[in-house]
C-alpha positions in Angstrom: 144.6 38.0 -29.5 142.6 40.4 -31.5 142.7 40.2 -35.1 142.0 43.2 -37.8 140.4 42.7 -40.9 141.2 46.4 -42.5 139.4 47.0 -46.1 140.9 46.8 -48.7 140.8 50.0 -51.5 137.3 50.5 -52.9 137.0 48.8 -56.4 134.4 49.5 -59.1 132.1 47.2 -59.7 129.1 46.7 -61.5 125.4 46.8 -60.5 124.1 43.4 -59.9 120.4 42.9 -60.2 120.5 40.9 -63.0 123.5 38.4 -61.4 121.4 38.0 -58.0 118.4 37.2 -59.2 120.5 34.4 -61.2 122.5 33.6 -58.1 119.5 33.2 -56.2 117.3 31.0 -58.6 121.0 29.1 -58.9 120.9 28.7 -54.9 117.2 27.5 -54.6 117.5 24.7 -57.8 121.2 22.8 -56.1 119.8 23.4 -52.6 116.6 21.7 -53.6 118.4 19.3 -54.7 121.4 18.6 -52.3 118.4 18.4 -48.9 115.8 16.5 -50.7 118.6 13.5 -51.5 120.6 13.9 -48.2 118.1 14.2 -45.9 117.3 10.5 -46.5 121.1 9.2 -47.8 121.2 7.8 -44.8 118.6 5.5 -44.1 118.7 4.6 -48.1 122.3 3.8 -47.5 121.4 1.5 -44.1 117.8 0.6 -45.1 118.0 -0.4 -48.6 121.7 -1.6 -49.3 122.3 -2.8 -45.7 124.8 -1.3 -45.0 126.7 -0.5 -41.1 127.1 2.4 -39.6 130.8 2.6 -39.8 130.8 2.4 -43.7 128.0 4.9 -43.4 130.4 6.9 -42.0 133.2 6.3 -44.2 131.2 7.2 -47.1 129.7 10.5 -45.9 133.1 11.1 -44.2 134.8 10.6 -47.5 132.7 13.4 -49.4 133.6 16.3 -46.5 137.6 15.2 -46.6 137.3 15.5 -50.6 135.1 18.9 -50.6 137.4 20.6 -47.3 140.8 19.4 -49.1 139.6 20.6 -52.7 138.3 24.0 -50.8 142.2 25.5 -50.8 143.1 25.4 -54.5 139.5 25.4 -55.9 139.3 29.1 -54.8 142.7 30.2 -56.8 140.8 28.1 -59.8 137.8 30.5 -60.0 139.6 33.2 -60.0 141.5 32.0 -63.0 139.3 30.4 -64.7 136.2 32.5 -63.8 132.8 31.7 -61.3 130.5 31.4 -64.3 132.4 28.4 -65.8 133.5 26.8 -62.3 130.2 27.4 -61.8 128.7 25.0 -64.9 131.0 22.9 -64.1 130.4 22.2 -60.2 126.6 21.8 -61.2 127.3 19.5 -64.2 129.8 17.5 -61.7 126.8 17.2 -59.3 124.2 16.3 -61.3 126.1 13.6 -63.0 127.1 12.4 -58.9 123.6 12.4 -57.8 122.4 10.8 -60.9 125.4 7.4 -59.9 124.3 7.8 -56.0 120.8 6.4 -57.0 122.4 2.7 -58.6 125.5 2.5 -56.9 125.7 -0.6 -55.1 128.6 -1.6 -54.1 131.2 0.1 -51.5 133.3 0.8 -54.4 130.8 2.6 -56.8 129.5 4.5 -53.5 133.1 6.0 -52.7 133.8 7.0 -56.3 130.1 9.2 -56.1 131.1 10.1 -53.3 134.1 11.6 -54.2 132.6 13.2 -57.5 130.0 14.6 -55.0 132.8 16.2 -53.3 134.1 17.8 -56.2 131.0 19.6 -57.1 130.4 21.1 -53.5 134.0 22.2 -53.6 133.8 24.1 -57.0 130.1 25.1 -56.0 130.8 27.6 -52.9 133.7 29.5 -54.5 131.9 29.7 -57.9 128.6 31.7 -56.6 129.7 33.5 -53.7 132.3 34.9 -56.3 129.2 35.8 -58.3 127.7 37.8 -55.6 131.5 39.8 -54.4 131.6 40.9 -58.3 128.5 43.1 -57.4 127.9 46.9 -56.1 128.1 47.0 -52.8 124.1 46.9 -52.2 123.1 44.4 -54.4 125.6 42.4 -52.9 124.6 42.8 -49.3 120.7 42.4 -50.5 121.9 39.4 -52.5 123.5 37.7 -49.6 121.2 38.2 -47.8 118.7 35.9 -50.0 121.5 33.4 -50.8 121.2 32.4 -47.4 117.7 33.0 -47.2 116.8 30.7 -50.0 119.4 27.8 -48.5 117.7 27.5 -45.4 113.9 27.7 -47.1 115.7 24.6 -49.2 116.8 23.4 -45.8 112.7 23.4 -45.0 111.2 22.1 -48.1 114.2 20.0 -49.1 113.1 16.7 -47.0 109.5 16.8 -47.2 110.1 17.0 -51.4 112.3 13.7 -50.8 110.3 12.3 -48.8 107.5 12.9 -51.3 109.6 11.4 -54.4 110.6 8.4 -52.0 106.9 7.2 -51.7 106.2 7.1 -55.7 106.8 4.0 -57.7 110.6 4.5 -58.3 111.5 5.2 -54.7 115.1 6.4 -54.2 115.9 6.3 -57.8 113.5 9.0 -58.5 114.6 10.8 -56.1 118.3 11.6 -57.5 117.1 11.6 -60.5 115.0 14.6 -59.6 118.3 16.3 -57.7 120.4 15.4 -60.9 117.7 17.4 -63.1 117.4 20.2 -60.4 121.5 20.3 -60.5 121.7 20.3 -64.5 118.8 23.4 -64.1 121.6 25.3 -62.0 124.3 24.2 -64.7 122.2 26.2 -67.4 121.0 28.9 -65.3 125.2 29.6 -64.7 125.0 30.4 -68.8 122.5 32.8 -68.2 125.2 35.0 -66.0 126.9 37.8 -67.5 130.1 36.9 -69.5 133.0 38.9 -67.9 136.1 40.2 -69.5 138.6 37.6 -71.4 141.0 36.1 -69.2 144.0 34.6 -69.7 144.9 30.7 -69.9 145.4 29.4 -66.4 148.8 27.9 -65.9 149.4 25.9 -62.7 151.7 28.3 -61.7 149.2 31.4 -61.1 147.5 28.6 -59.1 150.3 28.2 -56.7 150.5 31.9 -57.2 147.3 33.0 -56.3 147.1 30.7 -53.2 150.7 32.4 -51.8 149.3 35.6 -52.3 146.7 34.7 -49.3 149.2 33.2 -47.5 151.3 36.5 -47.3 148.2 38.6 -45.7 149.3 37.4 -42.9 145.9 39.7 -41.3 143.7 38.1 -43.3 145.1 34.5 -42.7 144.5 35.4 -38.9 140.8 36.7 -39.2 140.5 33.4 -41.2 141.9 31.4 -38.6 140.1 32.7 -35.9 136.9 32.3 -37.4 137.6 28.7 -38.6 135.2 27.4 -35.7 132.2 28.9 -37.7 131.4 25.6 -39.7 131.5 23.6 -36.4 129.4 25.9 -34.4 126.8 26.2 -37.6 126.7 22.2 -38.6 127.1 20.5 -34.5 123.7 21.3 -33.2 122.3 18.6 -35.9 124.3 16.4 -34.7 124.2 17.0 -30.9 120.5 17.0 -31.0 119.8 13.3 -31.7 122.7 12.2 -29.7 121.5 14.0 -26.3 118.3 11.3 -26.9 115.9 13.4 -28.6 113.5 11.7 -30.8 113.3 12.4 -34.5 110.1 14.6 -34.4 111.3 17.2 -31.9 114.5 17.4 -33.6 113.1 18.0 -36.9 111.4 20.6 -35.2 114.4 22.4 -33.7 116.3 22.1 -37.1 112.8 23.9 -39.0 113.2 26.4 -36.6 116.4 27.1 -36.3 116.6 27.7 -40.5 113.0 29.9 -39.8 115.1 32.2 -37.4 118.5 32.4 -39.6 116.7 33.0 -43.1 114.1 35.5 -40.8 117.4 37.7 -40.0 118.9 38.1 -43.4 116.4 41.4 -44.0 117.7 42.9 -41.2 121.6 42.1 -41.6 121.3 43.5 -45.4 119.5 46.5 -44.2 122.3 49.5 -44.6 125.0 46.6 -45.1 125.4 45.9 -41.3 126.7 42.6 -41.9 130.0 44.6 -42.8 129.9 46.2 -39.4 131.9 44.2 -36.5 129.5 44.0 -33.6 127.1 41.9 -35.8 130.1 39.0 -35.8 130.8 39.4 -33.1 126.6 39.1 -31.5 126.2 35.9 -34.0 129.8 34.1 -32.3 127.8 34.9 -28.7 125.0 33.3 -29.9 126.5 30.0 -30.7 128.3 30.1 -27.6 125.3 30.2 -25.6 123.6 27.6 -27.8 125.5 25.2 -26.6 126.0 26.4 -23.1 121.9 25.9 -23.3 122.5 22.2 -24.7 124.8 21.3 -22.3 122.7 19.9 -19.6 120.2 18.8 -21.7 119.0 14.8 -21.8 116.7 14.7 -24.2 113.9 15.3 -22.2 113.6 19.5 -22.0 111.5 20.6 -25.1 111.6 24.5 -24.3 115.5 24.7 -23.5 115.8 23.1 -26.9 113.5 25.0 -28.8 115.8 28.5 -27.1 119.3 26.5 -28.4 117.4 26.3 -32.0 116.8 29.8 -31.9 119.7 31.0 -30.7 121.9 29.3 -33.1 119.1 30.3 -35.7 120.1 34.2 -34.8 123.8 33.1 -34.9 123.7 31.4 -38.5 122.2 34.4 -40.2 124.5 36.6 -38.3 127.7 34.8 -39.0 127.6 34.0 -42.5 126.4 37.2 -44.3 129.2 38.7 -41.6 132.0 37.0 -42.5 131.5 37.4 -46.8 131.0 40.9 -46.1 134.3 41.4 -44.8 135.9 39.2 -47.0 134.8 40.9 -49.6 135.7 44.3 -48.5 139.4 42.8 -47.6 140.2 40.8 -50.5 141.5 42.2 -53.5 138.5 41.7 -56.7 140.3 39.6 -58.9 141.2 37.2 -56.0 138.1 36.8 -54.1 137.9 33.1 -55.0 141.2 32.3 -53.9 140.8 34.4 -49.9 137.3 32.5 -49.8 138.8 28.7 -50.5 141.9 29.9 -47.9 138.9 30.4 -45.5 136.6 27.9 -46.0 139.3 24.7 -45.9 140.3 26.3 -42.7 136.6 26.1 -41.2 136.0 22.9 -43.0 139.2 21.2 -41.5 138.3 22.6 -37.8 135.1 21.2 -38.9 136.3 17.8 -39.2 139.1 17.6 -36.4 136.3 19.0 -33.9 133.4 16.4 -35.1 136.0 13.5 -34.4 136.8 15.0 -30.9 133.2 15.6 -29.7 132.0 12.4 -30.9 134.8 10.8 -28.8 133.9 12.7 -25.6 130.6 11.3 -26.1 131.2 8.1 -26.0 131.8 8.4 -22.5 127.9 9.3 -21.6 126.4 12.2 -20.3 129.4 14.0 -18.6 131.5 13.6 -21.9 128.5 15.2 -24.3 128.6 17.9 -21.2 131.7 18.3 -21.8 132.2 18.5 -25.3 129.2 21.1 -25.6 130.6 23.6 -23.0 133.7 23.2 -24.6 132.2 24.2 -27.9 131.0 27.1 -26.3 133.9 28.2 -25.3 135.9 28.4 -28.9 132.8 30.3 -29.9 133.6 32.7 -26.9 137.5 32.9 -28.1 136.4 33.6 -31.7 133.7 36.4 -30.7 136.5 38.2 -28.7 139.8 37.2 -30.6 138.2 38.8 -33.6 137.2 42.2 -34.6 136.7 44.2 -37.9 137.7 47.8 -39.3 
């Protein structure tokens, strides 16, 4: 099937240098943050509080189901309520979560953070990437261009920062305290954003309204459905990588590398706004089809094979994302942007979570079911890069 995503009219807008450099000061304080904490949630979770891997999971689980399910209506909220105050609101909703996550104890306490941390990355996403579709058409593609740029540096510099807090007197504590005061410095640099005109009071019926409107683009929906694999084919390589049997060194290596290579390509993605033209998609969904036609055969062994699988989804993530807001933005209509982006993102998020569930299945059955699993990975990127085309 091959899906159209025609523009929509050209709208007005405002030049944006002032709301970038905001946005982008916004991204590096919350992304800070967020990877210095959850890089080592997990071993504070097992290591400190003793607790088994299944639970683990349920907890971690239980923030993604909140954030993907919250993802649908969250969009139609920014658009009614506006990204600068869904904005202060996600980061003050986060900062109070991470604050809990570092004296929660008990199962119970841990689920209710992590459902307030699931909140917070659901308002988050819609609330700045709104920010940046409100802009000219150049400072948004330049400013998108460092958004993702400055999440993958975070990605970098995130752990070692954690890791750095952990050691000191405090320990874990310390450390999401820091994330809660980098979150609550996002919250106030959200004030600092350009008040827009005065909207009208939300009613819950212009929610249900807004999120019918998407619904009805039935070209849109489409394009959003065929790109829903992008979350999975962005996200699985972290988790592949340590479950083919490489060590923790080499992986953190791959991971480095593979942000180094995606943040390297936003220059040349904003330069003349080619992330609005087709073909760049299009390269990015072939890329993460051959990633993991390279991990396929890998057992844990074959450093060089993983280091080309880190690149090559490194070139796909900074092709893919910047591609895909592009042409949201030029399809969807300016006062709804929020609500086309949370139509989008549940989508991925939900293929997200059905596909992790189904991979880690197939590899439970050894090497031929990981095999398996990757090549068939590959293949929905292959069916997205082809089913899917732009204006």
């Amino acid at each position: 099937m091959i899906v159209a995503a025609p523009p929509a009219p050209p709208v007005a807008r405002a030049p944006g240098r002032r709301v970038v450099v905001t946005v982008l000061a916004i991204q590096l304080a919350s992304c800070l943050g967020y990877f210095s904490v959850m890089a080592h949630v997990v071993a504070h979770l097992r290591n400190d509080l003793g607790l088994m891997a299944g639970t683990i999971g349920l907890v971690l689980g239980v923030r993604l189901g909140v954030q993907y399910v919250l993802l649908l209506p969250v969009g139609t909220v920014t658009d009614l309520i506006g990204a600068r105050l869904t904005g202060v609101i996600a980061c003050v909703v986060r900062a109070v979560g991470f604050g809990l996550l570092g004296v929660a104890e008990s199962l119970g306490a841990l689920l209710g953070v992590a459902v307030v941390l699931g909140i917070g990355g659901a308002l988050y996403n819609p609330a700045v990437q709104s920010l940046l579709a409100g802009v000219d058409p150049v400072s948004r593609s330049r400013g998108f261009g460092g958004f993702v740029a400055t999440q993958h540096a975070a990605t970098i510099t995130g752990p070692p920062l954690g890791l750095l807090l952990i050691s000191l007197g405090p320990g874990f504590v310390l450390l999401t305290g820091t994330s809660a005061g980098l979150w609550t410095i996002a919250a106030v640099l959200f004030l600092l954003v350009p008040r827009r005109e005065k909207r009208p009071p939300a009613r819950f019926r212009d929610l249900v309204t807004g999120v019918r409107a998407v619904f009805r683009d039935r070209t849109f929906v489409l394009f959003a459905l065929m790109t829903a694999p992008t979350t999975l084919l962005a996200n699985h390589i972290m988790t592949a990588v340590p479950q083919l049997g490489f060590g923790a060194g080499l992986a953190t290596l791959c991971f480095c590398l593979l942000a180094a290579v995606a943040a390297a390509a936003q220059p040349f993605v904003a330069m003349k706004r080619r992330g609005e033209r087709p073909w760049v998609l299009r390269l990015g969904l072939l890329c993460a089809a051959a990633t993991f036609f390279v991990l396929a055969p890998l057992d844990g062994t074959e450093t060089g094979p993983l280091m080309l699988a880190a690149v090559l989804n490194g070139v796909s993530n900074g092709l893919v994302q910047p591609s895909i807001f592009q042409r949201a933005v030029r399809h969807a209509p300016s006062e709804r942007f929020g609500s086309y982006y949370g139509v989008m993102a549940s989508f991925a998020g939900l293929f997200a979570c059905v596909g992790d569930l189904v991979i880690g299945r197939l590899f439970d059955f050894g090497s031929a079911g990981a095999a398996t699993a990757l090549v068939g990975v590959g293949v929905i990127a292959l069916v997205s890069a082809f089913g899917t085309r732009g204006p």
